[in-house]
C-alpha positions as CSV (number, residue, x, y, z in Angstrom):
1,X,4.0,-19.6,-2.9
2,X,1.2,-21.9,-2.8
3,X,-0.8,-23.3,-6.4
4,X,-3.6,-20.6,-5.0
5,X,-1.7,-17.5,-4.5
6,X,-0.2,-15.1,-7.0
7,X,1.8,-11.9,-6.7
8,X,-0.5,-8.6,-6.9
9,X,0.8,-5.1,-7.6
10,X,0.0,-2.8,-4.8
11,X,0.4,1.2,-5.2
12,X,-1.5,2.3,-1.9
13,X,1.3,2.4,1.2
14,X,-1.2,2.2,3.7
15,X,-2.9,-0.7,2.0
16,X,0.6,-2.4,1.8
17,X,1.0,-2.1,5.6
18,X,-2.0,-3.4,6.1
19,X,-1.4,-6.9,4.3
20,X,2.2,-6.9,6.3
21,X,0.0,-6.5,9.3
22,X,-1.9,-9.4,8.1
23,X,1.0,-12.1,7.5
24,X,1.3,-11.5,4.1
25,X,4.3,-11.6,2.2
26,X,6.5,-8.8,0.3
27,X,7.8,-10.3,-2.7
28,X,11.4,-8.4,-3.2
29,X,12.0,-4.4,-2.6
30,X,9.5,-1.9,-3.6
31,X,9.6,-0.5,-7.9
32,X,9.1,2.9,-8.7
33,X,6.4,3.5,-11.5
34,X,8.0,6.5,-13.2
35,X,4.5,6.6,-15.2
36,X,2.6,7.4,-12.2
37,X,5.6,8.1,-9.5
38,X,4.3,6.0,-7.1
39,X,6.5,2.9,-5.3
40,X,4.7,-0.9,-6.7
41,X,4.3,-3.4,-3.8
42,X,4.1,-6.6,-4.8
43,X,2.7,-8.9,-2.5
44,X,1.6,-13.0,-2.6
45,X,-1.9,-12.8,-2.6
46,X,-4.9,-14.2,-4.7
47,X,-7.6,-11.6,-6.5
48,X,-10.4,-12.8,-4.5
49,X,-8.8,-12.4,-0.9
50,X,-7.3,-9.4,-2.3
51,X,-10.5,-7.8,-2.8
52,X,-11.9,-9.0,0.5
53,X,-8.7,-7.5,2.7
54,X,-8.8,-3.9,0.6
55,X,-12.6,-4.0,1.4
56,X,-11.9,-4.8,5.2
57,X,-9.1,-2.2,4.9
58,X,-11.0,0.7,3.8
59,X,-14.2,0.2,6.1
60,X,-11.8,0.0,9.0
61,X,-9.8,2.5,11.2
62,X,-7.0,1.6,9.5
63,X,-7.7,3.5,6.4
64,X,-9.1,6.9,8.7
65,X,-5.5,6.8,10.1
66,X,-3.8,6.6,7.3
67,X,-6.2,9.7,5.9
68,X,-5.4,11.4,9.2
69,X,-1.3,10.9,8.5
70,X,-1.6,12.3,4.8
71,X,-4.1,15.3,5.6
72,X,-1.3,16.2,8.7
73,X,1.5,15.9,6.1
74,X,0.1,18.1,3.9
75,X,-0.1,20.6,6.3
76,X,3.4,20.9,6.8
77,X,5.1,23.7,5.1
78,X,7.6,22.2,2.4
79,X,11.2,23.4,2.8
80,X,12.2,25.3,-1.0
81,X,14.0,23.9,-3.2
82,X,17.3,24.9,-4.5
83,X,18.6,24.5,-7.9
């Protein structure tokens, strides 16, 4: 890791695969946040170019892909559970 990077936290999956896309590097396995159950990315990136790629991310088709993906999955019926 170069003196300008630093690891950054990242909760958003498409997001993630976005900065993997880009070059950027996964620092060790994905974390589970039991406090919000979401999986923690953590990825070697500055705060500045952070904010610059999530900005670039979000106008882009990327994101309206990634909406498209969860809107289908939430269409599909969810198989019961049995206890």
């Amino acid at each position: 890791m170069s003196m300008l990077e630093e690891v950054t936290a990242i909760s958003n999956l498409g997001f993630a695969a976005y900065l993997l896309l880009k070059g950027y590097k996964l620092i060790g396995n994905p974390e589970l946040d039991k406090a919000s159950n979401r999986f923690i990315f953590n990825f070697e990136i500055n705060k500045e170019r952070h904010k610059e790629l999530l900005y670039e991310y979000s106008m882009g088709d990327f994101a309206k892909f990634d909406s498209f993906v969860l809107n289908l999955k939430r269409m599909l019926p969810r198989p019961k559970r049995s206890f």
